[in-house]
N, C-alpha and C positions, 0 to 999 in steps of 0.2 A: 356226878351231875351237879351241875351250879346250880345255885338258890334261887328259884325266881323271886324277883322284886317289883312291885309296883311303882309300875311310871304315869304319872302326871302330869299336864301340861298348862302353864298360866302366862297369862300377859303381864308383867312389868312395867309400867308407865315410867317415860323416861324424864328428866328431869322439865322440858320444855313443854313437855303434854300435862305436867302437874302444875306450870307457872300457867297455862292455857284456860285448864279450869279454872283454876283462881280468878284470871280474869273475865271469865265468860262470866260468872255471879256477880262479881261488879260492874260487869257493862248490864245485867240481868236487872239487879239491883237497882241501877241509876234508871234504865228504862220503867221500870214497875213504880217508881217515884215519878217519872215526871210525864205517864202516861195518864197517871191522876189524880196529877195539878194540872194537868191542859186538856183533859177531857169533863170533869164534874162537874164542870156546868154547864157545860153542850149536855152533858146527859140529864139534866137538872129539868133543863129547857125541852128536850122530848119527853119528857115524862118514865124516868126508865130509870131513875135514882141515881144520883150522884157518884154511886162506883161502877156502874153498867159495866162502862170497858176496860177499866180495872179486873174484873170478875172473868171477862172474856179473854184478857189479855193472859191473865192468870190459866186460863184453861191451855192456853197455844205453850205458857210455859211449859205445864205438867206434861203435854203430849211432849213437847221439846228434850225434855229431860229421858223421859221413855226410849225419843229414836237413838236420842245421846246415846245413852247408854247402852244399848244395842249395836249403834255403831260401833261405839269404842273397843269393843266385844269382839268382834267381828274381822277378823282377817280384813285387810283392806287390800289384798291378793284378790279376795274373789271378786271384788267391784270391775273384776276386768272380764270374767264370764258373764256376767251381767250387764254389760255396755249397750250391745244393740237392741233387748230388751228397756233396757232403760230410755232409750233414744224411742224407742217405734210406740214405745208409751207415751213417752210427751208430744210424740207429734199428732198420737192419736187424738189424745185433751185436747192437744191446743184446736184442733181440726174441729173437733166437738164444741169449742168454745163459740166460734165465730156460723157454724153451719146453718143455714135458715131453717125453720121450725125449732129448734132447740131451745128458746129461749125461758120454758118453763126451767130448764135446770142449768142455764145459760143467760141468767135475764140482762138486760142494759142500766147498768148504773155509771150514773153523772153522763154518760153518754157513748160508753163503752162497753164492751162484752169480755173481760179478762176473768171472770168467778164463775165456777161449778155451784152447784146447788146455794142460791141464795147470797154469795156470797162468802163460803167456807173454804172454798180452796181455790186458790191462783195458781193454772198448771203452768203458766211463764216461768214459776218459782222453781218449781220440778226442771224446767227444760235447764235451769242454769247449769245443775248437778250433770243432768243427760250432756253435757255440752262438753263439763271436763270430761268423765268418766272417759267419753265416745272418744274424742279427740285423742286424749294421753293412750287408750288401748290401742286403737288405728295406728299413732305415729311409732308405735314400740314393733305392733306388728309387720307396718310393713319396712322399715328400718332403712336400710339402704337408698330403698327404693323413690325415697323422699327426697331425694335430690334429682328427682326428673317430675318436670311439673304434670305433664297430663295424666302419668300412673300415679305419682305423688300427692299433688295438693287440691286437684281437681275432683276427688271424693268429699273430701273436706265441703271443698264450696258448694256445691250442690247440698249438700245438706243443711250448711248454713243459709245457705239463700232462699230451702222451705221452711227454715226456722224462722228466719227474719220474716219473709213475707207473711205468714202465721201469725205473729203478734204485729205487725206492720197494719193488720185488716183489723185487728179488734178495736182501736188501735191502739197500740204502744210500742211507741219506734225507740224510747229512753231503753228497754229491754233489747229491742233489735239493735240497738247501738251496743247492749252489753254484751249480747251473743257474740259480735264481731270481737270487742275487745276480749273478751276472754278466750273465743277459740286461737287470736293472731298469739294473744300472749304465750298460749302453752304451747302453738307448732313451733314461736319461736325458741320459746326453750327446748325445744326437741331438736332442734337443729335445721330448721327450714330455711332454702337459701333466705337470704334478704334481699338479691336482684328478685325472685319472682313475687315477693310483697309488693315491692316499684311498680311490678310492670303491673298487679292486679288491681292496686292503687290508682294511674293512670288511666284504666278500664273503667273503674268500679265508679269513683268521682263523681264525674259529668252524670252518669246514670242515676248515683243516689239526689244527686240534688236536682234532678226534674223530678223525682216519686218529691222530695220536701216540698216546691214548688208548689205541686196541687194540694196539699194540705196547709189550709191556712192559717190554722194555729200554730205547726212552727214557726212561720213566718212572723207572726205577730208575737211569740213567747223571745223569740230573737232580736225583733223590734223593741219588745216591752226591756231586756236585758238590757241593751245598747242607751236606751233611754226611756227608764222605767214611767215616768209620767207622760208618754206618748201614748201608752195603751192602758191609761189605771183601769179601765171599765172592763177589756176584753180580758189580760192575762197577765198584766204588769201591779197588781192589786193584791195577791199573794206576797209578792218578792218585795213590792214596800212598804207591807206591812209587818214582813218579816225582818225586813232592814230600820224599821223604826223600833220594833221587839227588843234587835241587839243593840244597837244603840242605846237605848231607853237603859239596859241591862248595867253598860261601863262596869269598872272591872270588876265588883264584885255581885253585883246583881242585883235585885229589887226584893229577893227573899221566897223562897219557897210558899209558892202555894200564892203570892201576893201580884204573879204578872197580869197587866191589862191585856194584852190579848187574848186571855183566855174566856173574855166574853164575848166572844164571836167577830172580833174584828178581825184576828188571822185564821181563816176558814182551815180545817184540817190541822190545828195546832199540835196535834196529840199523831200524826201520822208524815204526811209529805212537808210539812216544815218543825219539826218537830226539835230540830237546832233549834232553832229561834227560838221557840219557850226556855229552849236550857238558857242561850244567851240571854234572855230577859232577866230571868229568875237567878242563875247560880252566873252572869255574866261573862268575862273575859276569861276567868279561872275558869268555869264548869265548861267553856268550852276546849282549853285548853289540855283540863284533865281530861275530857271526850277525846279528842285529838290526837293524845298522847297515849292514851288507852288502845287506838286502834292502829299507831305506829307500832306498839310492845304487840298485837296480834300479829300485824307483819313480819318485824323482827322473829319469832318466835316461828309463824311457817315457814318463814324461809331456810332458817336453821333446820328445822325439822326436814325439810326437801333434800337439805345437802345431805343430812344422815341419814336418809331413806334407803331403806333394804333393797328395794327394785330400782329400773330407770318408770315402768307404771307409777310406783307409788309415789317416785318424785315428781314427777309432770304433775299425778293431781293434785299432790300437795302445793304445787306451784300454784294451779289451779284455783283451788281452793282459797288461800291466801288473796292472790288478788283479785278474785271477786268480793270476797269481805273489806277488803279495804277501798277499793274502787269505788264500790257501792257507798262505802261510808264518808268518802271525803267530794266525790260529786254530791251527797247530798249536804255538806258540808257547805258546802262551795256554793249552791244556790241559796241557802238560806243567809249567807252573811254576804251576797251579792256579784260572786267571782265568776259564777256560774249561770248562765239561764235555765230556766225550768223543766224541771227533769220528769219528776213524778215519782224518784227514789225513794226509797224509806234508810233509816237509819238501821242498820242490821244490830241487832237485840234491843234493841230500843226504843223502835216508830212501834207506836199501834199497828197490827197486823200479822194474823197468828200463821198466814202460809209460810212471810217469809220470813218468820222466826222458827219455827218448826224446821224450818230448811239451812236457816243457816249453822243451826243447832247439830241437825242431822251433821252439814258437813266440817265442823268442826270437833263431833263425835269421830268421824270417819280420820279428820287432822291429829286428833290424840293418838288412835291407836297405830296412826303411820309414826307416832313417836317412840312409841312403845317396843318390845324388846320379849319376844317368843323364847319361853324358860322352859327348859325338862325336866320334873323333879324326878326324882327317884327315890323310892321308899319314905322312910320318916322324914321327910324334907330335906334332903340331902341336893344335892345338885349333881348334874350330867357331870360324870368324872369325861369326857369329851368336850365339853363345853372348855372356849379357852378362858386363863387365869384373866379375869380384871387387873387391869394396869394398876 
């Protein structure tokens, strides 16, 4: 009778999931510094002590670090059992968000309905996750069959299009712009024709721009863009004050902790322009180290995608990746004036604990698709099955 031995099972993080970490505490790092140099005195001025959002910011880290690590734990196999439950949840929030009577655990701030209790949780944030997950499990499932449009890419849209419309009511069409980008990206990397993009592209068009139409602030955010002192008053007042920020900054900055807009001339300095105080303060360099920081995130999912164990794990690793970087260079992009006004936050970095929790979450879930499922056997021995390392 053979000896029984004791078998063990652990994750190995691979080398691209260890460069990953490293960078998520320096993008961690940079935001925790310059969420309070550009909030301490807006908090000063409410009466709530100069670290307030410091202290809050700090809490969305620790929760952050919690799902991290849970994620990274966690087979990223199962995130595909879990798809439509993920998905009928976010549409359920988001439903919840916008519904009439709701508004004790739904209220309107600045003039919109996107926060659950008070303020704590943004289910738009949830819906991005729901978006890959959904998308990469459906296109794996139905495989073949995604080269015929009506069985193929016609589930997709219908669900995109109660997504969008969902955050389109609260409103936030900068998010229902992201749903679309992020779900086209990963069918495309699934293999979706690119005749039936054209032709839904053609459809889709003319349609979205009568819903933009009747809302007049994009029109006027698009106007203020084009020619930012046409609108200073309505929505062109953010974006030149944030273009006087960087400027004012040149190449090395005006010094931590010493920018002038942090006395309430760039309203939300510590959140939706949040570039701009780096530009002001750490200049042309802090924003170039920002810049370059969330290229090497790129870099790094994308790699991770090609070496993915599944065709699942790769789509959301895909996923994944270019919603953190999308998210980070459109906001990017409005703050030093390339772009009109989004309402994006800088992912690990803008004040705001949903969607750092989240994007936490899905870059826990990007390590362990780097990671590397080990069998020990006995006293630390290795699976004599296991093939030799090159």
């Amino acid at each position: 009778m053979s000896e029984a031995v004791d078998t063990t099972y652990r994750w190995r993080i691979g080398v691209e999931g260890r460069v990953l970490v490293v960078l998520m505490w320096v993008l961690l790092t940079i935001g925790l510094a310059t969420v309070y140099s550009a909030s301490s005195i807006t908090a000063d001025q409410m009466g709530r002590g100069h670290a307030y959002f410091l202290l809050r910011q700090l809490t969305g880290v620790i929760t952050g670090l919690v799902v991290f690590a849970i994620a990274a734990k966690v087979d990223a196999e199962r995130w595909y059992g879990w798809a439509w439950p993920l998905m009928a949840l976010s549409l359920i929030l988001l439903t919840l968000v916008i519904l009439p009577g709701t508004e004790s655990i739904a209220p309107r701030i600045n003039g919109s309905r996107r926060f659950l209790k008070g303020g704590s949780f943004q289910p738009s944030e949830l819906g991005k996750l729901a978006v890959i997950v959904w998308t990469a499990m459906l296109l794996v499932k139905k495989g073949d069959m995604m080269r015929r449009l009506t069985k193929g890419l016609l589930p997709f849209l219908v669900v995109l299009a109660a997504l969008d419309v969902l955050v389109a009511l609260e409103p936030d069409l900068s998010v229902a712009l992201m749903y679309t980008l992020i779900m086209g990206i990963v069918l495309f990397a699934g293999g979706v024709r690119i005749g039936h993009f054209v032709a839904l592209l053609i459809l889709v068009i003319p349609l979205a721009w009568q819903q933009i139409e009747r809302l007049n602030y994009v029109l006027l955010r698009m106007v203020s863009f084009f020619d930012p002192g046409s609108a200073l008053a309505e929505t062109g007042y953010q974006q030149t004050q944030s273009l006087i920020a960087v400027g004012s900054g040149g190449a090395l900055g005006v010094g931590f902790g010493e920018g002038r807009q942090q006395y309430g001339f760039l309203p939300y300095a510590y959140d939706d322009f949040i570039a701009g105080n780096i530009g002001e303060e750490w200049g042309f360099v802090g924003l170039v180290v920002v810049i370059v920081a969330f290229m090497l995130y790129g870099i790094l999912g994308f790699r991770i995608a090609r070496l993915a164990r599944t065709q699942f794990q790769k789509l959301v690793a895909v996923g994944i990746t270019v919603t953190v970087i999308i998210t980070a260079y459109l906001h990017i992009g409005v703050a030093i004036g390339m772009l009109p006004t989004t309402g994006l936050t800088l992912p690990f970095i803008s004040y705001g604990r949903s969607n750092l929790v989240m994007t936490m979450l899905m870059t826990g879930i990007l390590v362990n698709i780097a990671s590397t499922h080990e069998r020990v056997i006995g006293a630390g021995a290795t699976d004599p099955l296991a093939p030799v390392p090159a």
